[in-house]
C-alpha positions as CSV (number, residue, x, y, z in Angstrom):
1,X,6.9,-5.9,-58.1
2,X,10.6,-7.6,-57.4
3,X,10.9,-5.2,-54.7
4,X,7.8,-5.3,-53.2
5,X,8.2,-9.2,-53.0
6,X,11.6,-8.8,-51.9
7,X,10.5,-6.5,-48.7
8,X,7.6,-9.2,-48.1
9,X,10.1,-12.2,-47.8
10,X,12.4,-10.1,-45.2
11,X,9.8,-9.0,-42.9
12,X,8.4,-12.9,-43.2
13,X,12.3,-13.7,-42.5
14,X,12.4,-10.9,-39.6
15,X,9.3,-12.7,-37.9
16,X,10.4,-16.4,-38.4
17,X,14.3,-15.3,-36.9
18,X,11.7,-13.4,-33.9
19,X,10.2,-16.8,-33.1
20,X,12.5,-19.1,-33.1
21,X,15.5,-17.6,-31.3
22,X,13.6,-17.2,-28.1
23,X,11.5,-14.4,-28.4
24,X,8.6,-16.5,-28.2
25,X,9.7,-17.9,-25.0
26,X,9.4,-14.8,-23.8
27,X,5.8,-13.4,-25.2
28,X,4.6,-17.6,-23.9
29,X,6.0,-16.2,-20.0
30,X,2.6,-15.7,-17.5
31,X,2.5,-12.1,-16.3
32,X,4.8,-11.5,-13.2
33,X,2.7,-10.3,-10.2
34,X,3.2,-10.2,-6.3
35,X,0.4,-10.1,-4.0
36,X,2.7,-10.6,-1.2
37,X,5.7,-8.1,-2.1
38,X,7.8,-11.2,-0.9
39,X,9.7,-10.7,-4.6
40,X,11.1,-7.6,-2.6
41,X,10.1,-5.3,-5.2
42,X,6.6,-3.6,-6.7
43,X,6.3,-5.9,-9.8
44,X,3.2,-6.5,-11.1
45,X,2.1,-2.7,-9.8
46,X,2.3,0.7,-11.5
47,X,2.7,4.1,-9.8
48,X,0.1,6.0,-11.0
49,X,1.8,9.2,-9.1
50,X,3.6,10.7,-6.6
51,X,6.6,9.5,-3.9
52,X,5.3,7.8,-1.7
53,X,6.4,4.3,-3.1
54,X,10.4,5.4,-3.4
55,X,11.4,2.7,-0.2
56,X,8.2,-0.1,-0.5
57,X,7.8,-2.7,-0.1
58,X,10.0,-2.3,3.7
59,X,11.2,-5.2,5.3
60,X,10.5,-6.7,9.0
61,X,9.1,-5.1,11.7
62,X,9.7,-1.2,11.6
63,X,6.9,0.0,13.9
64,X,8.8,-2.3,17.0
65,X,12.2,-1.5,15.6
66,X,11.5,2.3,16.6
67,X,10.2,1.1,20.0
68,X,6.6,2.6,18.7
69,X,4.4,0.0,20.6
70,X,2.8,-1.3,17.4
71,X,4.0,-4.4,15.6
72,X,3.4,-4.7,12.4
73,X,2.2,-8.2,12.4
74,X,2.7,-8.4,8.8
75,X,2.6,-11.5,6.4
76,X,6.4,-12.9,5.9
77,X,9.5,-10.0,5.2
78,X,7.8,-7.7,3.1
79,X,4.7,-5.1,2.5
80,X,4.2,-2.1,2.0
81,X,4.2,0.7,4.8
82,X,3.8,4.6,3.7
83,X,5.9,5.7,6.6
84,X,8.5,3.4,6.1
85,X,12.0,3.8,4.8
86,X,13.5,0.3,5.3
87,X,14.2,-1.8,2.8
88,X,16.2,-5.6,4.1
89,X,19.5,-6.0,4.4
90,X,20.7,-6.0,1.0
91,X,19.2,-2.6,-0.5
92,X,19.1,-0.9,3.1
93,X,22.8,-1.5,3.1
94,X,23.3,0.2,-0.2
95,X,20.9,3.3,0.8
96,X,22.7,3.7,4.1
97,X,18.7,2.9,6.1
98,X,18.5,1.0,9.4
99,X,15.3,-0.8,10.4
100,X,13.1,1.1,11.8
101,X,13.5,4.3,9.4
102,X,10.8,6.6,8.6
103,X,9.6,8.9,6.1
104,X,7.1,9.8,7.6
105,X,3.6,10.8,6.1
106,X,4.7,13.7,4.1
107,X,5.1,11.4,0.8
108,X,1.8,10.7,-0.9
109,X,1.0,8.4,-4.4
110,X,-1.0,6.4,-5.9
111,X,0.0,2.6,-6.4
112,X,-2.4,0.5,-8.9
113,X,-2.0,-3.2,-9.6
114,X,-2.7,-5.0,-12.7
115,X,-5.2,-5.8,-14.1
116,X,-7.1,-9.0,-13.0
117,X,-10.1,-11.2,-13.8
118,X,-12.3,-11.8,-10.9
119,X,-13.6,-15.3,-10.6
120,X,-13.5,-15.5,-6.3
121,X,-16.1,-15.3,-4.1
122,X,-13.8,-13.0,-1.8
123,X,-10.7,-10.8,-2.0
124,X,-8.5,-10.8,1.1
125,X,-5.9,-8.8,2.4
126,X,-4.0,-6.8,5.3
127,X,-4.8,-3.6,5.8
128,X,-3.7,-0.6,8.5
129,X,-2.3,2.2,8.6
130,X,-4.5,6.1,8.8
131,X,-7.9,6.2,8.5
132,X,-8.7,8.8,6.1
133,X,-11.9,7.6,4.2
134,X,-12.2,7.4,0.2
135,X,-13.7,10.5,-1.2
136,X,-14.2,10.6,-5.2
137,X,-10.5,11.7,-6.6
138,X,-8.3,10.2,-3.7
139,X,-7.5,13.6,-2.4
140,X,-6.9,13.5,1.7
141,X,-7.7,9.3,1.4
142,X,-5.7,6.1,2.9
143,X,-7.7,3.7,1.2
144,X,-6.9,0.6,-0.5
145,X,-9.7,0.4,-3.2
146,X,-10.8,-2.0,-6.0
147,X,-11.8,-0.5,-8.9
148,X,-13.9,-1.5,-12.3
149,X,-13.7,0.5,-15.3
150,X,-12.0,3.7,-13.1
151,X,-14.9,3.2,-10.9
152,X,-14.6,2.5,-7.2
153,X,-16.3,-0.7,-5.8
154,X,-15.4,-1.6,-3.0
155,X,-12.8,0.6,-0.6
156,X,-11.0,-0.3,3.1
157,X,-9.2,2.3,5.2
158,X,-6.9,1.6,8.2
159,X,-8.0,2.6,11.9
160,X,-4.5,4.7,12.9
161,X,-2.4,2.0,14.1
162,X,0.3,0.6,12.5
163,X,-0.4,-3.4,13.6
164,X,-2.2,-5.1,10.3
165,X,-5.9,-6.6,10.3
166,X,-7.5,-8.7,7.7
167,X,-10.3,-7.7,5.8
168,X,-12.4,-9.3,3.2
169,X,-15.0,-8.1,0.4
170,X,-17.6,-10.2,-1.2
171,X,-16.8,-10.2,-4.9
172,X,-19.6,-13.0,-5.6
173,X,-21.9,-10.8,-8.1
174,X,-18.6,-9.5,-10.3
175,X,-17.5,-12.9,-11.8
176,X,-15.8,-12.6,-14.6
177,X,-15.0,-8.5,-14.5
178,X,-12.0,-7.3,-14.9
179,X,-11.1,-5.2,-12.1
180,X,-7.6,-3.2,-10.6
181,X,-6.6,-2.7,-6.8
182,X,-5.5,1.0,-6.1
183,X,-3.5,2.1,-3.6
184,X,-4.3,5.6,-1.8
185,X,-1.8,7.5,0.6
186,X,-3.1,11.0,-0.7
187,X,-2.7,12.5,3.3
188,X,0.2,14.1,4.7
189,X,-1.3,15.0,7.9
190,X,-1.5,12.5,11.1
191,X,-1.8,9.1,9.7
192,X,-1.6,9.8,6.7
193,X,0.1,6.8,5.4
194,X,-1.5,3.2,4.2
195,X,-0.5,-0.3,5.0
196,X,-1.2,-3.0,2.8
197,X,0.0,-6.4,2.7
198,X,-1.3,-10.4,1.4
199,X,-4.1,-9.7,-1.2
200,X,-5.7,-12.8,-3.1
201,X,-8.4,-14.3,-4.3
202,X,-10.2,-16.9,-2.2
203,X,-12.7,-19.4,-4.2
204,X,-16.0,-20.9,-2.9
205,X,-14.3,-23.5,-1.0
206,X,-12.1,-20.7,1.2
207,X,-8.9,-21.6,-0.5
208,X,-6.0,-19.0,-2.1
209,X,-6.5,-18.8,-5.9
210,X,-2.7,-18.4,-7.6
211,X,-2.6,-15.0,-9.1
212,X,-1.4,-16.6,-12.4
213,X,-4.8,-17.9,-12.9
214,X,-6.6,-14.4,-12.8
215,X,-4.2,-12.3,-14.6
216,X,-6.5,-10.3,-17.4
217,X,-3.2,-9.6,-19.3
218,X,-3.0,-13.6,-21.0
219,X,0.6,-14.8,-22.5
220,X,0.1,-14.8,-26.3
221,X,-1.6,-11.2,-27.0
222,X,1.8,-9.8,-27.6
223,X,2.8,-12.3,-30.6
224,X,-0.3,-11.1,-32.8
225,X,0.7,-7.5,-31.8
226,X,4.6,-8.7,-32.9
227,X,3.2,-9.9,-36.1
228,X,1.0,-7.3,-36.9
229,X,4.2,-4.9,-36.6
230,X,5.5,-7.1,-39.6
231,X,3.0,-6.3,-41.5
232,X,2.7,-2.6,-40.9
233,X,6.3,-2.8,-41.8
234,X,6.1,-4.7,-44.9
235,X,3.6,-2.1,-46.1
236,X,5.1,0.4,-45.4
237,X,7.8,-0.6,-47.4
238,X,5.9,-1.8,-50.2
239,X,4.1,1.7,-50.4
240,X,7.1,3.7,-50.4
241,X,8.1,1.8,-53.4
242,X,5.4,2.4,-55.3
């Protein structure tokens, strides 16, 4: 019994230290995500698979850097451009790339976001790059998709040029769903490369909705998760003494 209660007031002692030496500053912290890739970087977005992600998000105008007749028209300095390999003037400096490098369509991946709660009317973004349709699986597709429960809902595909549109889908009737974007560059034929740049949600009135206020991952979860771990180990060490 001593020893039991002994390993029962050290994992309480372990969680109490957790807590209040900053750890819980860190569990409190909202989910990092960037719609924009103006971070510089992918957070907020897993590779599912694949290459094709090794130099996004690129930086600046690449297609008119190359003299290829297409400006990017992109939103700010960064997005993400499957036949890109230019990365600003920091990290292109340290990889030895020049704006207006390629690497062509050859690459392909997958690129999912995290997970979000929808509670829009629309979703938004900038789109372009090959048009090469969403078939079930991804295989051969350019697509940005948004997906429910590993099940495509909605799906956009660029028209073979290189200069961004917007495009829009009515997300009205899927309040409250929790729902993932996925990226598709899946072709490494002609065009076979996605552009993709600015997504957010846009609420009844047609303004931006903050991404920090639809993130499905919620500060806090991890702290239960942290404490339960306590307890599995105070168990565990109470069994083994038995």
């Amino acid at each position: 019994m001593k020893n039991r209660n002994s390993a029962f007031l050290v994992f309480v002692c372990v969680g109490l230290g957790l807590l209040y030496s900053g750890v819980s500053h860190v569990v409190a912290a909202e989910p990092e995500f960037t719609g924009d890739f103006e971070t510089g970087d992918l957070r907020g977005w897993t590779i599912v698979e694949g290459d094709a992600w090794d130099f996004q998000p690129t930086f600046g105008d690449n297609p008119t850097a190359r003299a290829r007749g297409m400006p990017s028209q992109h939103e700010g300095d960064w997005w993400i451009g499957g036949y890109e390999k230019y990365q600003g003037p920091e990290i292109g400096k340290e990889r030895n790339q020049v704006p207006g490098m390629i690497q062509g369509d050859g690459p392909q991946g997958i690129l999912e976001s995290m997970p979000f709660k929808i509670i829009g009317e629309e979703i938004s973004f900038m789109i372009n790059g090959g048009n090469h349709p969403w078939v079930e699986g991804g295989v051969g597709s350019t697509c940005v998709n948004l997906e429910i429960d590993g099940k495509m809902v909605y799906t956009a595909t660029g028209t073979d040029t290189e200069t961004f549109r917007t495009a829009n889908w009515d997300v009205s009737d899927l309040e409250g769903q929790k729902a993932v974007i996925r990226l598709y560059d899946m072709n490494s034929g002609g065009w076979g490369h996605i552009n993709f740049d600015n997504v957010y949600q846009v609420d009844k009135n047609g303004d931006k909705i903050p991404w920090e206020k639809v993130m499905a991952v919620k500060p806090g979860g991890k702290l239960s998760t942290a404490w339960g771990a306590i307890k599995r180990g105070y168990y565990t060490a109470r069994d083994s003494d038995m």
